[in-house]
C-alpha positions as CSV (number, residue, x, y, z in Angstrom):
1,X,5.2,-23.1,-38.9
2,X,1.6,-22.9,-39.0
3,X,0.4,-19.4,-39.0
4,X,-2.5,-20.0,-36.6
5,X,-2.5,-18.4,-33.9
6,X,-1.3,-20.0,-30.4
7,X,-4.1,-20.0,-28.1
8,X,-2.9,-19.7,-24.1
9,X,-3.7,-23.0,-22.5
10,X,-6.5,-21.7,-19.4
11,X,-4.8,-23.0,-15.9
12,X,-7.6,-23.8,-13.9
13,X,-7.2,-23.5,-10.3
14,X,-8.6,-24.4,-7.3
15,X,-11.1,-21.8,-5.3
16,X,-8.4,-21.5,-2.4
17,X,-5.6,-20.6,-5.1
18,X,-7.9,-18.4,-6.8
19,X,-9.5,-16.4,-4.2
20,X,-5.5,-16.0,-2.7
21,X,-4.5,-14.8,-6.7
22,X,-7.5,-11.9,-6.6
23,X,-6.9,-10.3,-3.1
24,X,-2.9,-10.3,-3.5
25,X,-3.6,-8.4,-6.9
26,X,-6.8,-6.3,-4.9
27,X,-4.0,-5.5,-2.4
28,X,-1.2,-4.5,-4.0
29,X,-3.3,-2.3,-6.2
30,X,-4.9,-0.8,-3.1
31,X,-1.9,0.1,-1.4
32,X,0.2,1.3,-4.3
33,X,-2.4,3.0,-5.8
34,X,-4.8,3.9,-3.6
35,X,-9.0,2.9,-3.1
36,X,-10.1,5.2,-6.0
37,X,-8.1,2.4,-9.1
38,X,-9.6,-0.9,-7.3
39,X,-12.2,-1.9,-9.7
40,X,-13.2,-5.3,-10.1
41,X,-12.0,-5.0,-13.8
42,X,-8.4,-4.0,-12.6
43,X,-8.2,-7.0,-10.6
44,X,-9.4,-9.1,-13.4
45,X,-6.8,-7.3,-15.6
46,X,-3.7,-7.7,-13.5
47,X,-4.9,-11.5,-12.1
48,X,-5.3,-12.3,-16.1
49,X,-8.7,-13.8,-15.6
50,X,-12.0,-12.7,-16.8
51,X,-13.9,-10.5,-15.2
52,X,-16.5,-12.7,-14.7
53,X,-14.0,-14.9,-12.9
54,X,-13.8,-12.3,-10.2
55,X,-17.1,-11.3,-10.0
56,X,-18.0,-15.5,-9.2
57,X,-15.8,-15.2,-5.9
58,X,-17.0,-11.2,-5.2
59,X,-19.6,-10.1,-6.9
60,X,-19.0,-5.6,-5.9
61,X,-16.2,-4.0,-4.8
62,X,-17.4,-3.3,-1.4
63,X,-17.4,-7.2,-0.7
64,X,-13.6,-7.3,-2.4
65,X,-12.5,-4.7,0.4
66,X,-14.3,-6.5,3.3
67,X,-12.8,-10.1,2.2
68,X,-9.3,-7.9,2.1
69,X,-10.0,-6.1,5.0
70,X,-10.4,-9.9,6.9
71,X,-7.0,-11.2,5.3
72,X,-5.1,-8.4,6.5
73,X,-6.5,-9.3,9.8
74,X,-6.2,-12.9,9.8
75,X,-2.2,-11.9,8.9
76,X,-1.7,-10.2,12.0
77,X,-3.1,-12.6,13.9
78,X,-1.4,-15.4,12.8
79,X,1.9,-13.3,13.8
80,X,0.1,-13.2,17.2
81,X,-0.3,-16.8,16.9
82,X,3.6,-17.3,16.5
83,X,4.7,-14.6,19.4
84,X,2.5,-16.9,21.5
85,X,4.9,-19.7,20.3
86,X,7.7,-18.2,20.9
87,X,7.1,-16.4,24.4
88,X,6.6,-19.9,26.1
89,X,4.2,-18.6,28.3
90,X,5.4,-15.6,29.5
91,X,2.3,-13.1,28.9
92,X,4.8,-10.2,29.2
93,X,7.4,-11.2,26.5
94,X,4.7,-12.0,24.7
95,X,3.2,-8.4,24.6
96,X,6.6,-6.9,24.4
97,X,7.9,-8.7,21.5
98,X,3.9,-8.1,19.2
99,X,4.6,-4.6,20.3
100,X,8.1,-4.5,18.8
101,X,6.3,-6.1,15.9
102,X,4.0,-3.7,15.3
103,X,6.4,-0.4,15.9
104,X,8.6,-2.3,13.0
105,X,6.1,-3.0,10.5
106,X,4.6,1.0,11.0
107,X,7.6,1.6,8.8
108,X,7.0,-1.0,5.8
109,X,5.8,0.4,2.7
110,X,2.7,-2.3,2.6
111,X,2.2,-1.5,5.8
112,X,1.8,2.5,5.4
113,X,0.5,1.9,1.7
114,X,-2.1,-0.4,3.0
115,X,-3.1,2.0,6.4
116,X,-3.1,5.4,4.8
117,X,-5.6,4.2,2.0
118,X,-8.0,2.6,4.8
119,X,-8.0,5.8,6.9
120,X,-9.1,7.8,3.9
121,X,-11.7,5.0,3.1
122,X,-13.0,5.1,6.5
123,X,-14.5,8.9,5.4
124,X,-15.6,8.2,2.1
125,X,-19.1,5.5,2.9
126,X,-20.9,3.9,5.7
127,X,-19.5,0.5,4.3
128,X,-15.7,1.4,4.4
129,X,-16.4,3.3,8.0
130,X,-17.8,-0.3,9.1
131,X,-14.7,-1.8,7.2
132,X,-12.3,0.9,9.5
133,X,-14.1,0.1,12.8
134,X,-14.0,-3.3,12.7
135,X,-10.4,-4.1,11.7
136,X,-9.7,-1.6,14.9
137,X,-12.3,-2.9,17.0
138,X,-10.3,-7.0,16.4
139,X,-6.9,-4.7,17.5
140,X,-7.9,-3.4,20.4
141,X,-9.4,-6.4,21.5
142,X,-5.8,-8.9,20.6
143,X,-4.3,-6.3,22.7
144,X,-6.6,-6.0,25.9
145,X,-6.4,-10.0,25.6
146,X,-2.5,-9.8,25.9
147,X,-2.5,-6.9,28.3
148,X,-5.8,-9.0,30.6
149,X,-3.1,-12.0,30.6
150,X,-0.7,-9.7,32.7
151,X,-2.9,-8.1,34.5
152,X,-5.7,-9.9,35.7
153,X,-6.8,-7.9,38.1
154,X,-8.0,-5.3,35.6
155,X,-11.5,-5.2,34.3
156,X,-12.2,-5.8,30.4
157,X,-13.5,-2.2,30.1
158,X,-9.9,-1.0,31.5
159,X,-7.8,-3.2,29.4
160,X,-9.6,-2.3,26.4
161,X,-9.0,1.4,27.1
162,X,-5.1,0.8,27.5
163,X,-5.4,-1.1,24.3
164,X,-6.7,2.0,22.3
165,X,-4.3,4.5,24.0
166,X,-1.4,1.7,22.9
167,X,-2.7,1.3,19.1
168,X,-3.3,5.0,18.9
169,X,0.3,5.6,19.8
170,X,1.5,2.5,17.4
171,X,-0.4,4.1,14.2
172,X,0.1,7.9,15.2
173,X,3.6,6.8,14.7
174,X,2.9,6.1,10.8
175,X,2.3,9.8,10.5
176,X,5.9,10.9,12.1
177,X,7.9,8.3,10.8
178,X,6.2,6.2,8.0
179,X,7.7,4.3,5.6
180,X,9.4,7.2,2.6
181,X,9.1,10.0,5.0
182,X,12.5,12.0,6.3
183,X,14.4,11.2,9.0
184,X,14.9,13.6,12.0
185,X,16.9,13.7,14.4
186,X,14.5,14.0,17.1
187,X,13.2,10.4,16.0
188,X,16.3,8.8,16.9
189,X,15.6,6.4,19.9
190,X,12.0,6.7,19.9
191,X,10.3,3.6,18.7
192,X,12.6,2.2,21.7
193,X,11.2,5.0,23.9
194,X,7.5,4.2,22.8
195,X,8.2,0.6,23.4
196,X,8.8,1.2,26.8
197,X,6.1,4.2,27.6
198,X,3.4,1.3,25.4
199,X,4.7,-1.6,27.9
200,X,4.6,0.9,31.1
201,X,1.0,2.0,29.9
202,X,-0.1,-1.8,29.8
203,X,1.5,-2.6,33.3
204,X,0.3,0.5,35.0
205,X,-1.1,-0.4,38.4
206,X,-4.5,0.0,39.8
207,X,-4.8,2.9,42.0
């Protein structure tokens, strides 16, 4: 056997494939451990491409996080997209079944890996804050558009309030009862108990 040797044969990909390879690795090392060990050159590590690969399709970290940042929306809202499907054009099935979503997912270990890290980024720079407000700015919108659907008669400015209270109740419920954290007794019941205190807050009539 000759002693040379083997080189790897280089798959090239396409940009689509590409870009998809760098922000699964970007997210996974994000939300397992943590904003501080995402460096361009850890991504380039763990994809297996040169660094200079990476830096081609994002050339700083900051612009890594906001492309991340946009995937992570574009996720949710494609499980909007097939709620909307599925509810058949009843705007309150549709709400209650995305809220049910969203109280399910609070307990997924991506999904508390992934929120705890942007909360903390959200302090560090101006950027991430941007990053923080933005993501939570395309929430509270998706949800005043769901709870609008139902209710009309409300103005934008109303729904939009009722969407914060409802999204500050869905991710206060990462602190209580996250993904890894204990399980007490008094949680028993209660992400069916917020389900229906979220649904009553969206339906509240206008006095």
């Amino acid at each position: 056997m000759d002693n040379q040797a083997v080189k790897k044969t280089r798959v090239r990909k396409n940009r689509e494939d590409r870009i998809a390879e760098i922000l699964a690795a970007a997210t996974a090392i994000f939300i397992n451990e943590g904003y501080s060990e995402l460096t361009l050159r850890r991504v380039a590590k763990d994809v297996g491409i040169r660094l200079s690969t990476v830096q081609y399709y994002f050339e700083s970290k900051d612009e890594l996080l906001d492309s991340l940042l946009r995937a992570r929306i574009d996720s949710y809202r494609t499980s909007l997209a097939r709620f909307k499907e599925d509810a058949e054009g009843n705007s309150e099935q549709l709400l209650s079944n995305y809220i049910l979503y969203l109280l399910s997912v609070a307990d997924e270990k991506e999904t508390c890996g992934f929120f705890t890290q942007l909360w903390a980024m959200g302090f560090q720079n101006d950027v991430s804050r941007g990053q923080l407000a933005y993501m939570y700015e395309t929430h509270r919108e998706d949800l005043a558009m769901l709870i609008q659907a139902i209710m009309p008669a409300l103005s934008k400015l109303e729904c939009l309030k009722r969407a914060t209270m409802i999204s500050s109740m869905i991710e206060g419920s990462l602190i209580h009862m996250g993904y890894g954290l204990p399980r007490k007794p008094e949680f028993e019941g209660l992400r069916e108990r917020m389900h229906a205190q979220i649904m009553a807050i969206a339906l509240e009539p206008l006095k």
